[in-house]
C-alpha positions in Angstrom: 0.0 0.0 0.0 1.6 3.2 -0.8 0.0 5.5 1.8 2.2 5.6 5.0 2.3 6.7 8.0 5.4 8.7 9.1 6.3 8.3 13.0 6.2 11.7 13.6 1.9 11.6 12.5 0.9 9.1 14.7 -0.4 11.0 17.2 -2.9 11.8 14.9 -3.3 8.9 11.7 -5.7 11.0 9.9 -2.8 12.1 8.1 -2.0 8.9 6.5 -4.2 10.0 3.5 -2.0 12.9 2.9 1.0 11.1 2.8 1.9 8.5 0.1 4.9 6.8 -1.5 4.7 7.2 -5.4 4.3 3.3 -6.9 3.9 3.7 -11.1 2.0 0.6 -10.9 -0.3 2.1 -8.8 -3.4 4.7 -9.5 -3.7 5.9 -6.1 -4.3 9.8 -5.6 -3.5 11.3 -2.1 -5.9 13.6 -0.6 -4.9 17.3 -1.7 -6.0 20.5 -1.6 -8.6 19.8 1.1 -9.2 20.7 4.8 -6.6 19.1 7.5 -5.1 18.3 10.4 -3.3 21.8 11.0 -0.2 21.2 10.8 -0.3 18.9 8.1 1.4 20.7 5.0 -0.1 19.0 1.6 0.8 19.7 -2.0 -1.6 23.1 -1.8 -1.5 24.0 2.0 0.0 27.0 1.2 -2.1 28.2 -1.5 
């Protein structure tokens, strides 16, 4: 599964969705440009 869950997010695992490990083979999208756990920078947070 290519979405992970970094040590430093699991005090809160909602961020897992955020986070993902690209795999070619895979046509998995992580959740972006959406509301989230603040402090949680995505691919738009700062937009």
């Amino acid at each position: 599964m290519p979405f992970v869950l970094l040590n430093c997010d699991k005090p809160i695992p909602e961020r897992m969705k955020h986070t993902y490990i690209y795999d070619p083979e895979e046509e998995i999208i992580p959740a972006c440009n959406i509301k989230t756990v603040p402090g949680d920078m995505t691919e738009r947070g700062c937009a």
